[in-house]
N, CA, C and O atoms as a CHARMM CRD file, in Angstrom:
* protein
*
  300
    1    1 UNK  N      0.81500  -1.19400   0.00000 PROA 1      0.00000
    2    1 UNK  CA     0.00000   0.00000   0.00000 PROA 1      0.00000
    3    1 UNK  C      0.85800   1.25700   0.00000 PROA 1      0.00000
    4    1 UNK  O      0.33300   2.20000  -0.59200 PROA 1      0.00000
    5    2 UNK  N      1.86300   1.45100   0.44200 PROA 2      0.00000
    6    2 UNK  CA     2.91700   2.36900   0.92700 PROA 2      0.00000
    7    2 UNK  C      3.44200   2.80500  -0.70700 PROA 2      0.00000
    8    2 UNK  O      3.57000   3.96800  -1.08900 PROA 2      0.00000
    9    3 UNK  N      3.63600   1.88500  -1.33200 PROA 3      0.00000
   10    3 UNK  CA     3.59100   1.84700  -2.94300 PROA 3      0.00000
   11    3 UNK  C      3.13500   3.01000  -3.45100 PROA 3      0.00000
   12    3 UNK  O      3.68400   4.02700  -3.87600 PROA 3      0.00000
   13    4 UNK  N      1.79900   2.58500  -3.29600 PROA 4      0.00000
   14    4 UNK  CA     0.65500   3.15500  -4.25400 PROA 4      0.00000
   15    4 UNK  C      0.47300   4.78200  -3.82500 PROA 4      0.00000
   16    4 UNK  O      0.28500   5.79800  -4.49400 PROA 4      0.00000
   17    5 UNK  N      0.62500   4.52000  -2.34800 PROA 5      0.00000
   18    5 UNK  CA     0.39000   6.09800  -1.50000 PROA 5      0.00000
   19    5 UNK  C      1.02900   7.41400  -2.46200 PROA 5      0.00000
   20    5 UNK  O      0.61100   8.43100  -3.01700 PROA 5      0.00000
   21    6 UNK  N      2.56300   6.53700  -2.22700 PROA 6      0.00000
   22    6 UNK  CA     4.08700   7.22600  -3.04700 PROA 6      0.00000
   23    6 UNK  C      3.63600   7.29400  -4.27000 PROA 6      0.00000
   24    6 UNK  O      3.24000   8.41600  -4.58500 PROA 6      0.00000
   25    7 UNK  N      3.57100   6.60100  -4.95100 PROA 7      0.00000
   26    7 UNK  CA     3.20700   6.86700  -6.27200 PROA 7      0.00000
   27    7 UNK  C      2.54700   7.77900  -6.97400 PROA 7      0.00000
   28    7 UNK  O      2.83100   8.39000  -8.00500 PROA 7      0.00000
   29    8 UNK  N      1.33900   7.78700  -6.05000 PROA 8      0.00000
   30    8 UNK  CA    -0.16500   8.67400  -6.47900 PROA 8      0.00000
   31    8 UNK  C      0.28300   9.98600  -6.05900 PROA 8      0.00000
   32    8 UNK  O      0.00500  10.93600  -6.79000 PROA 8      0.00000
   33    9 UNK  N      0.91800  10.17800  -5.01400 PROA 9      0.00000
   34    9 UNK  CA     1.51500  11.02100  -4.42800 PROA 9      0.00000
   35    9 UNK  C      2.37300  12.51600  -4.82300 PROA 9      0.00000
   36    9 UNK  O      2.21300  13.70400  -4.54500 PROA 9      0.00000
   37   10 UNK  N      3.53100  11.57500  -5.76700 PROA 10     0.00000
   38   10 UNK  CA     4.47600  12.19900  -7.06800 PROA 10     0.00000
   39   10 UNK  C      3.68900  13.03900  -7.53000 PROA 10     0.00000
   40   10 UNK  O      3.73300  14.26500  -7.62300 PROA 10     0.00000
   41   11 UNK  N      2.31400  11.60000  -8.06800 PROA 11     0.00000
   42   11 UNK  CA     1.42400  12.73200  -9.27200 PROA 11     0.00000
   43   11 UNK  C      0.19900  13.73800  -9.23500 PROA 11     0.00000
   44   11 UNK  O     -0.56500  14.17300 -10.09700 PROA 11     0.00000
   45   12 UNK  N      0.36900  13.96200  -7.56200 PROA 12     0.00000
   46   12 UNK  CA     0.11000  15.13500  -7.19500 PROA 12     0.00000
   47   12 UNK  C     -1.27600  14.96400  -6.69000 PROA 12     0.00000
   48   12 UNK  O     -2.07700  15.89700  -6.64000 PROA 12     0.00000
   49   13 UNK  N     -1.57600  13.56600  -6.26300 PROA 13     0.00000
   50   13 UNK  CA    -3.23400  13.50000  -5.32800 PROA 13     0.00000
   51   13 UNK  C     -2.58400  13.32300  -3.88800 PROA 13     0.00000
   52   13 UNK  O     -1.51600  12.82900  -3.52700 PROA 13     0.00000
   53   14 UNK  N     -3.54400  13.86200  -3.26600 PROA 14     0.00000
   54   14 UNK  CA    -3.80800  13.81400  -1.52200 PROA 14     0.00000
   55   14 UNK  C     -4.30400  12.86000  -1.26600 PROA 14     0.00000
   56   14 UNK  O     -5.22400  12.35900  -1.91200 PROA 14     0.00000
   57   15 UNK  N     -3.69500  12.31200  -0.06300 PROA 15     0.00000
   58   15 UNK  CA    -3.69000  11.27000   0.80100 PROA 15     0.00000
   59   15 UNK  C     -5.83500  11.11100   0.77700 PROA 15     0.00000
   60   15 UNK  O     -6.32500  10.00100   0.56900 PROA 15     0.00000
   61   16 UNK  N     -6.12100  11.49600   0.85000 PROA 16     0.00000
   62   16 UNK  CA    -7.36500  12.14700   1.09100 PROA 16     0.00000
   63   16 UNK  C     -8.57600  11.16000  -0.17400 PROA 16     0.00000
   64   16 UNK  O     -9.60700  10.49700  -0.06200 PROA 16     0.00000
   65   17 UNK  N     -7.70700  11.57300  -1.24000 PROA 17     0.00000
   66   17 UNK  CA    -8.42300  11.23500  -2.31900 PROA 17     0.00000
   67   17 UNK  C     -7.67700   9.18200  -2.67300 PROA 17     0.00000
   68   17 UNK  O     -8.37900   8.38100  -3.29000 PROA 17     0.00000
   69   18 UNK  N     -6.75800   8.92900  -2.31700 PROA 18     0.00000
   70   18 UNK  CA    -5.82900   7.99800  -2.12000 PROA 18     0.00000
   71   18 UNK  C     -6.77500   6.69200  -1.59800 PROA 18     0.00000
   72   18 UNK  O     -7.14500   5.69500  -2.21800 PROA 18     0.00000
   73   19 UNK  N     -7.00100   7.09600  -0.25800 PROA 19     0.00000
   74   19 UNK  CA    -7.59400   6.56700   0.78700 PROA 19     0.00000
   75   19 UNK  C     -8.79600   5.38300   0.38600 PROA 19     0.00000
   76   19 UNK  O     -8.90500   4.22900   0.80000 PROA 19     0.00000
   77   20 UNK  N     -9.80300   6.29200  -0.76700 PROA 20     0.00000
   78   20 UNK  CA   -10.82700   5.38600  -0.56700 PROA 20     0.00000
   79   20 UNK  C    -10.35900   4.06500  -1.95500 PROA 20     0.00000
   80   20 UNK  O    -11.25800   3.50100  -2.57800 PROA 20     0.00000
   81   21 UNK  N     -9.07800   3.80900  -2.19200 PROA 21     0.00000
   82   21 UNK  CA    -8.54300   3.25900  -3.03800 PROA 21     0.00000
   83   21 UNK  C     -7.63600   1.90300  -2.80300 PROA 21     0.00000
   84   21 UNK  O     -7.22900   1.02500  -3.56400 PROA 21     0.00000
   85   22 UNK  N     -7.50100   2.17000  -1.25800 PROA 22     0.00000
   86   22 UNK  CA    -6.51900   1.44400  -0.49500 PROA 22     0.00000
   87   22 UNK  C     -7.16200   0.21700   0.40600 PROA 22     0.00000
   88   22 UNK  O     -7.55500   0.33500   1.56700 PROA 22     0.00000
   89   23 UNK  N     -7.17900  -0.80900  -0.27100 PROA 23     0.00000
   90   23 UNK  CA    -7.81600  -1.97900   0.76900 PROA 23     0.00000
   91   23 UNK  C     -6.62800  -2.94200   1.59000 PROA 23     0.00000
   92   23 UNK  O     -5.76800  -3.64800   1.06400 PROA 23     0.00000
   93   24 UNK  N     -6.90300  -2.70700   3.15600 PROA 24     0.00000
   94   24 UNK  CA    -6.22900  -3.42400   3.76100 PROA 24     0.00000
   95   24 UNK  C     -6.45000  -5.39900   3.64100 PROA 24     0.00000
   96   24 UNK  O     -7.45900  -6.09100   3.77700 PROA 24     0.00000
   97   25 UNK  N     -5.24600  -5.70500   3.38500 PROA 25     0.00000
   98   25 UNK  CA    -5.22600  -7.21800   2.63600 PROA 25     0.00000
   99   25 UNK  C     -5.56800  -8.43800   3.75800 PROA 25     0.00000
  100   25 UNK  O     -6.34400  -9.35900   3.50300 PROA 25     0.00000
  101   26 UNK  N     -4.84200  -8.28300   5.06200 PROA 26     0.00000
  102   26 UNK  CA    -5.15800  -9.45900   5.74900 PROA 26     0.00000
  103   26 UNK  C     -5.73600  -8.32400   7.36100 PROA 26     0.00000
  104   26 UNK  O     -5.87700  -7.13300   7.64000 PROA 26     0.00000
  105   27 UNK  N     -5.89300  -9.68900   8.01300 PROA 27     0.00000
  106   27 UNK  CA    -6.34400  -9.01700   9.96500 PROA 27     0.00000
  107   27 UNK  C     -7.66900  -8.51400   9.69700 PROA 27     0.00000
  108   27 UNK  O     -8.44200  -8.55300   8.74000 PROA 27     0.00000
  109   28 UNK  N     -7.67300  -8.07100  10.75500 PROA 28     0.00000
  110   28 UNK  CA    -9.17400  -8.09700  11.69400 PROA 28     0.00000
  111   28 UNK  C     -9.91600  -6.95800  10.82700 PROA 28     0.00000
  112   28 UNK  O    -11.08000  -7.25900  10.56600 PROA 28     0.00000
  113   29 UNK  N     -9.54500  -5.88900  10.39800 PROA 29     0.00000
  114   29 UNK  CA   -10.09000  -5.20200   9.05600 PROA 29     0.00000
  115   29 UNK  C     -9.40400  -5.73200   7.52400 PROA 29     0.00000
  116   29 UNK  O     -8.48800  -5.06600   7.04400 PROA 29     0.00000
  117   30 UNK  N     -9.75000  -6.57000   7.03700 PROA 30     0.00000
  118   30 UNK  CA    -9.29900  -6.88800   5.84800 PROA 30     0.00000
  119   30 UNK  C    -10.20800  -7.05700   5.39600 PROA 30     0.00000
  120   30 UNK  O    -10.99100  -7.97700   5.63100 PROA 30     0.00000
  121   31 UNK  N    -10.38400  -5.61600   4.12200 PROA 31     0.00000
  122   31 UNK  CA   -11.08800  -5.56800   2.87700 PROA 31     0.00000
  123   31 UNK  C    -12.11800  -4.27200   3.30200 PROA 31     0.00000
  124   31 UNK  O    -13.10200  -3.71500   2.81600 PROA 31     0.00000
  125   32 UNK  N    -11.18200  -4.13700   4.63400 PROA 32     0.00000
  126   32 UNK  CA   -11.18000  -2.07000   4.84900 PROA 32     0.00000
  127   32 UNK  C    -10.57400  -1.26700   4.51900 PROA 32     0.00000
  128   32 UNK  O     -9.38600  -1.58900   4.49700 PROA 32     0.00000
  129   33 UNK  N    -10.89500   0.41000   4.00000 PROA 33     0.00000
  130   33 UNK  CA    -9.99500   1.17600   3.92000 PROA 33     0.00000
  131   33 UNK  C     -9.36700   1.36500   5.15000 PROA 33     0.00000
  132   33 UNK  O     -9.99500   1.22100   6.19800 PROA 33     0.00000
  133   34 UNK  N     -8.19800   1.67000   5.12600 PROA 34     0.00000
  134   34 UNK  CA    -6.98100   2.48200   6.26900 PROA 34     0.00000
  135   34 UNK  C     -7.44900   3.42200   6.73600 PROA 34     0.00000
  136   34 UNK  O     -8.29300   3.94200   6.00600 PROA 34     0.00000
  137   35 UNK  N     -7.22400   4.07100   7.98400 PROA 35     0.00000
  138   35 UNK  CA    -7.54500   5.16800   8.24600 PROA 35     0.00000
  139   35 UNK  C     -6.53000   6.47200   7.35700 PROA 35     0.00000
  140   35 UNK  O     -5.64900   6.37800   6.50200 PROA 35     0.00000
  141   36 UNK  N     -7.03800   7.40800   7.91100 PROA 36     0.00000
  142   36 UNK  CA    -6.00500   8.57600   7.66200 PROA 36     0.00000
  143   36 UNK  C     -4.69500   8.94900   8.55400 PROA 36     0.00000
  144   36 UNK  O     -3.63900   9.50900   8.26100 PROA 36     0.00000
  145   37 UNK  N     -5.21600   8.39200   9.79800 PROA 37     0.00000
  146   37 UNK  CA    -3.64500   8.79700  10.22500 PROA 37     0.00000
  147   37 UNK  C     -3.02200   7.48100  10.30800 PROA 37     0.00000
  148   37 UNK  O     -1.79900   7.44300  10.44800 PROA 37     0.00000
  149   38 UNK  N     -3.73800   6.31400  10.23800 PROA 38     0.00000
  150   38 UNK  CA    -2.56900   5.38500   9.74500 PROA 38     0.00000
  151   38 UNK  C     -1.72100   5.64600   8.38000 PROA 38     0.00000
  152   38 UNK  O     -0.55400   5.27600   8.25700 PROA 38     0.00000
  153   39 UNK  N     -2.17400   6.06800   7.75800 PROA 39     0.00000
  154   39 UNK  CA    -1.37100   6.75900   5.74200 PROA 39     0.00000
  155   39 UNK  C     -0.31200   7.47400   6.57800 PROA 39     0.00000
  156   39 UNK  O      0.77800   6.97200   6.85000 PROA 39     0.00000
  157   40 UNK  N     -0.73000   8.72500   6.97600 PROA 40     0.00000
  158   40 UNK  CA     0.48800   9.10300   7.70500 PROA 40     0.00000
  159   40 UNK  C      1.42900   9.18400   8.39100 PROA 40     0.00000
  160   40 UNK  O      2.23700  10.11000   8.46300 PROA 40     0.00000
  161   41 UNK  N      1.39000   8.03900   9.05200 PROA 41     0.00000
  162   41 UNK  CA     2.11000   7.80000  10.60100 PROA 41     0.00000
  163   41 UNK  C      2.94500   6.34400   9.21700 PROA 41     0.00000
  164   41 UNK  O      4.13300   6.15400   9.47700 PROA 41     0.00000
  165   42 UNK  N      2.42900   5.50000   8.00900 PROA 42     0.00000
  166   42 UNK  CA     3.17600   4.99700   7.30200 PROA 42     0.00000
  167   42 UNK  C      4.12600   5.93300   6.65900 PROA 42     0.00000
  168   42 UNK  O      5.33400   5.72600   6.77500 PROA 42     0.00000
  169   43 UNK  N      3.50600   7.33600   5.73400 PROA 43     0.00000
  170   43 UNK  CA     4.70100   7.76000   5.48800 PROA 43     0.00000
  171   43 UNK  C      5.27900   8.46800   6.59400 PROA 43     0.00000
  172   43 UNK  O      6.45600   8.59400   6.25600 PROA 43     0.00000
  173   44 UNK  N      5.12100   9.06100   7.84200 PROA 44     0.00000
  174   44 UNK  CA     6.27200   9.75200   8.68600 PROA 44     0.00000
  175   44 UNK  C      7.40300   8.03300   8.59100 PROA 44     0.00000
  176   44 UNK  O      8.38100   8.06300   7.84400 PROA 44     0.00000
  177   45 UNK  N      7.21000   7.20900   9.09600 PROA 45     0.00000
  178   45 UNK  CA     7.86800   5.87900   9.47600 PROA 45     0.00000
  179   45 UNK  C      9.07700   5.92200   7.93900 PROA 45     0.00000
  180   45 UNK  O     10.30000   5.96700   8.07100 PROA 45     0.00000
  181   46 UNK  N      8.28600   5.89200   6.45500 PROA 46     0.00000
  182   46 UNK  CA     9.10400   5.85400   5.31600 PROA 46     0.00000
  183   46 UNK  C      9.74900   7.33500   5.13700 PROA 46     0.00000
  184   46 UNK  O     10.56300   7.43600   4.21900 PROA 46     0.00000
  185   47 UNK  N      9.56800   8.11100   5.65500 PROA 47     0.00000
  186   47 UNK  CA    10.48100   9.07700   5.55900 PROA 47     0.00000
  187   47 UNK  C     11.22100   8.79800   6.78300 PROA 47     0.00000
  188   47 UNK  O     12.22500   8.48600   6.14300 PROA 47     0.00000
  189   48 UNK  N     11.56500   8.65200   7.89900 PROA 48     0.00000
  190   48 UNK  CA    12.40900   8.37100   8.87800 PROA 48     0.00000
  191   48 UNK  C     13.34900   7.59900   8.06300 PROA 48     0.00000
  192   48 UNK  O     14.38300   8.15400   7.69100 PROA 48     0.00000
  193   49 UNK  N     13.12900   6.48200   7.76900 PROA 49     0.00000
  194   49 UNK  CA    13.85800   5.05400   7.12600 PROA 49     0.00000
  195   49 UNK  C     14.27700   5.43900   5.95600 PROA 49     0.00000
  196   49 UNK  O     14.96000   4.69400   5.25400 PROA 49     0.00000
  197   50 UNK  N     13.89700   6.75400   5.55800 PROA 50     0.00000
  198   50 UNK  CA    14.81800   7.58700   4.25500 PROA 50     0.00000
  199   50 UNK  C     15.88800   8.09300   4.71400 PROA 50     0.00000
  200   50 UNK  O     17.00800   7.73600   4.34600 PROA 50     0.00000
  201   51 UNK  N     15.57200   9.33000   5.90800 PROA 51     0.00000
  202   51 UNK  CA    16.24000   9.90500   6.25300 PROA 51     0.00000
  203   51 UNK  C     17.76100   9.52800   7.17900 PROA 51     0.00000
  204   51 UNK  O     18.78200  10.20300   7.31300 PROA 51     0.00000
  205   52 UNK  N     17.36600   8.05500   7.76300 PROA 52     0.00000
  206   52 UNK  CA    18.35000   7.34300   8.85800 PROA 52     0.00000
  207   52 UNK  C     18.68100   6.37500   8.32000 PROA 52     0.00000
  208   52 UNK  O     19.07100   5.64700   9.23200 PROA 52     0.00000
  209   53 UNK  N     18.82800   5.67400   7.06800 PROA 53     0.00000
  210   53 UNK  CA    19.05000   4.70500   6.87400 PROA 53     0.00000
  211   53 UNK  C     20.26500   3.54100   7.99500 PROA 53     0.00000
  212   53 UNK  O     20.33800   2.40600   8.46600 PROA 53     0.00000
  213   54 UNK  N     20.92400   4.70100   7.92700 PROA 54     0.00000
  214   54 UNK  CA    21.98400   3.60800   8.55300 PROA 54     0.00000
  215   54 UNK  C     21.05400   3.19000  10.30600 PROA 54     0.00000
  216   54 UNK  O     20.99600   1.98800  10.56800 PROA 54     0.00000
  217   55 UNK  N     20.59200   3.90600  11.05700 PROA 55     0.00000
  218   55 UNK  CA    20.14000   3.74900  11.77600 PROA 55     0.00000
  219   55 UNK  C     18.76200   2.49200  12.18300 PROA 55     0.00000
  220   55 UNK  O     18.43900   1.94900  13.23900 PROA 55     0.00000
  221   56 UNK  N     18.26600   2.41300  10.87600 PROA 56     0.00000
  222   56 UNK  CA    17.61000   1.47000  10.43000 PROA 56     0.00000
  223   56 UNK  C     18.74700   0.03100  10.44900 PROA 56     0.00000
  224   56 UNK  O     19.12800  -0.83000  11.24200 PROA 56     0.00000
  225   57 UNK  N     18.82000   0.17200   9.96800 PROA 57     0.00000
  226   57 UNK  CA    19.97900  -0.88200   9.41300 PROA 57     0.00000
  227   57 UNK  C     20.67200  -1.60700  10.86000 PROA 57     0.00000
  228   57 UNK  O     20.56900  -2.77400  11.23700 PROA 57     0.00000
  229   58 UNK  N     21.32000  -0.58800  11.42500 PROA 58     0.00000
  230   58 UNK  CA    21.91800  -0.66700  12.68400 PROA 58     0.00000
  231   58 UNK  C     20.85400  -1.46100  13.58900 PROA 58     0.00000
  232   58 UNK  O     21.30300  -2.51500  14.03900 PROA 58     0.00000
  233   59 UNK  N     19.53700  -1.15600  13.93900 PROA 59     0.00000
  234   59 UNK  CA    18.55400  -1.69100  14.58900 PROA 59     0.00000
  235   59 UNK  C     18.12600  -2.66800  14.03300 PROA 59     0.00000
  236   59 UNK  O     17.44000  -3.40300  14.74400 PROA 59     0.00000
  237   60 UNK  N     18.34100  -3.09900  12.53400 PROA 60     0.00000
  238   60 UNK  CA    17.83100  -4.38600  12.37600 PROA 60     0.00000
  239   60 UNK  C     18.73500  -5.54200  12.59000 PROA 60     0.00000
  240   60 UNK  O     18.51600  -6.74600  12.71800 PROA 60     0.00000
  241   61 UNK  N     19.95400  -4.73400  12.59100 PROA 61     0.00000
  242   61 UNK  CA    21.08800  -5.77300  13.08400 PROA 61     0.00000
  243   61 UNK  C     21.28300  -6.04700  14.32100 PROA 61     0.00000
  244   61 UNK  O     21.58300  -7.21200  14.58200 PROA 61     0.00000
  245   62 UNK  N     21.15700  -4.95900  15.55100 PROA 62     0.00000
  246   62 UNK  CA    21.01000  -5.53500  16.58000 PROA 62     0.00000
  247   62 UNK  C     19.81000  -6.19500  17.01500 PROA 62     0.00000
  248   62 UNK  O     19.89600  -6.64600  18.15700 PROA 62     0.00000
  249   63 UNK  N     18.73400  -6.37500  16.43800 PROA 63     0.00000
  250   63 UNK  CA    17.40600  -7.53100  16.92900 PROA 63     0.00000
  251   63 UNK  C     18.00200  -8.67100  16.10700 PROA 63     0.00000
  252   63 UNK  O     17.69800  -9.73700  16.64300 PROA 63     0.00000
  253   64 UNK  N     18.83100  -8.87100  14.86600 PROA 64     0.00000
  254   64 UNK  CA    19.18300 -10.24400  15.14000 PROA 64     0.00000
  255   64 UNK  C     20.18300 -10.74600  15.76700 PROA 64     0.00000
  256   64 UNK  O     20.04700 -11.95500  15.95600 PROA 64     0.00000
  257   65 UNK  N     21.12500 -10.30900  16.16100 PROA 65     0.00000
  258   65 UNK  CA    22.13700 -10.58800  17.39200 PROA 65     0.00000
  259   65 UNK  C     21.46000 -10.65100  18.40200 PROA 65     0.00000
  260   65 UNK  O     21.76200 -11.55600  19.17900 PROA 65     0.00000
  261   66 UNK  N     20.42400  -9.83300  18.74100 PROA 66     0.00000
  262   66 UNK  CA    19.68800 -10.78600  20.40000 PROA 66     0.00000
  263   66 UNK  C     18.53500 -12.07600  20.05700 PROA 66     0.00000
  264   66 UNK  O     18.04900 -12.79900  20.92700 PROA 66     0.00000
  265   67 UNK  N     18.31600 -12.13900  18.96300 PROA 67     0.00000
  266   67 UNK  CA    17.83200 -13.55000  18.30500 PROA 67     0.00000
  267   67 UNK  C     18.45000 -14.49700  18.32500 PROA 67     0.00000
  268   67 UNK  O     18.11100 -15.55200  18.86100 PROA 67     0.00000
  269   68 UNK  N     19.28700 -14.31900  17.84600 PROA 68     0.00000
  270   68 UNK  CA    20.58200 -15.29700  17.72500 PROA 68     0.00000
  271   68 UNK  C     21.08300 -15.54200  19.27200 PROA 68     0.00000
  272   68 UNK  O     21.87700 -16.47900  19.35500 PROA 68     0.00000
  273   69 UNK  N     20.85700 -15.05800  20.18600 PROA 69     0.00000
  274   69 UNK  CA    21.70600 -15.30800  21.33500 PROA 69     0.00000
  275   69 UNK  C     20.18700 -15.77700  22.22900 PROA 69     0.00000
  276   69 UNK  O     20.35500 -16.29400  23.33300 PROA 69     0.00000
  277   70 UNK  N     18.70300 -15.57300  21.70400 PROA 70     0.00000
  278   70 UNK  CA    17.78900 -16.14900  22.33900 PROA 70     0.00000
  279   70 UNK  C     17.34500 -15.13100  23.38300 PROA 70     0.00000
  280   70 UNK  O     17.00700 -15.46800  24.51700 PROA 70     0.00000
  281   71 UNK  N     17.35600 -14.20600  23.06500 PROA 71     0.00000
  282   71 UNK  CA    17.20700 -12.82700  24.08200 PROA 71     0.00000
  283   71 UNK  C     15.87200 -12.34400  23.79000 PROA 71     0.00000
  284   71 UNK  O     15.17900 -12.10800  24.78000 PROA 71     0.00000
  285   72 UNK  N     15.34300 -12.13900  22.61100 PROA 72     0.00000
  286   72 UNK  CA    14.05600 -11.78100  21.76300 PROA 72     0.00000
  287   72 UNK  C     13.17900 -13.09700  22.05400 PROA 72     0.00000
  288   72 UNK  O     12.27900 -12.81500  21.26300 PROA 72     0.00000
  289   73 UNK  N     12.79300 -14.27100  22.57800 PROA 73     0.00000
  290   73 UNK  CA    12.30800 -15.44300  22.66500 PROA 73     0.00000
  291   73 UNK  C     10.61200 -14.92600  22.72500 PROA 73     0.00000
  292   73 UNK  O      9.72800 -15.15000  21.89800 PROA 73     0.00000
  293   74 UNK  N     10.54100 -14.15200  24.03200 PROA 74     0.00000
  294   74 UNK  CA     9.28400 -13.52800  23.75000 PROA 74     0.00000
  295   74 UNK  C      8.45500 -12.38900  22.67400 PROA 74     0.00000
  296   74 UNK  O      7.26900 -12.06100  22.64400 PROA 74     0.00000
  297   75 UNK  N      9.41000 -12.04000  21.98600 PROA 75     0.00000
  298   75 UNK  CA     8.92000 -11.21600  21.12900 PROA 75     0.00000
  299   75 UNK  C      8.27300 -11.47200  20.45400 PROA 75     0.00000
  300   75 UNK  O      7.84300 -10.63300  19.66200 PROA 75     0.00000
C-alpha cells in the first residue's frame, strides 16, 4: 500500500483522495480502507527510514544478534 500512496503522491493527489482506493489485505479489518492517520504515521515511518538509513539498518542488526543469542524469545 505504501507503494501506491508514493506513487499517487508524485502525481500530485492527496492522501485524502488515495484513501478510498486502499484496501487493507489481511487481519481483523481486511477488505477495509486504512484510516487517515494510519497513511500518515506509514509515510512519517518511510520518511524516517529515508532519512536514517543507517540507523535502520543498525537496529535491524542488533534484533538479530539478540535472536541469535535467544534474548528476543518472547517477542
Amino acid at each position: 500500500m505504501l507503494h501506491t500512496v508514493l506513487r499517487r503522491r508524485a502525481a500530485g493527489e492527496s492522501v485524502e483522495q488515495i484513501r478510498p482506493d486502499l484496501i487493507i489485505p489481511t487481519g481483523k479489518r481486511k477488505g477495509q480502507n486504512p484510516g487517515l492517520a494510519s497513511i500518515y504515521r506509514a509515510l512519517a515511518e518511510h520518511e524516517k527510514r529515508q532519512a536514517y538509513p543507517e540507523a535502520v539498518e543498525a537496529a535491524h542488526s542488533d534484533f538479530a544478534t539478540l535472536q541469535a543469542e535467544g534474548v528476543c524469545r518472547s517477542l
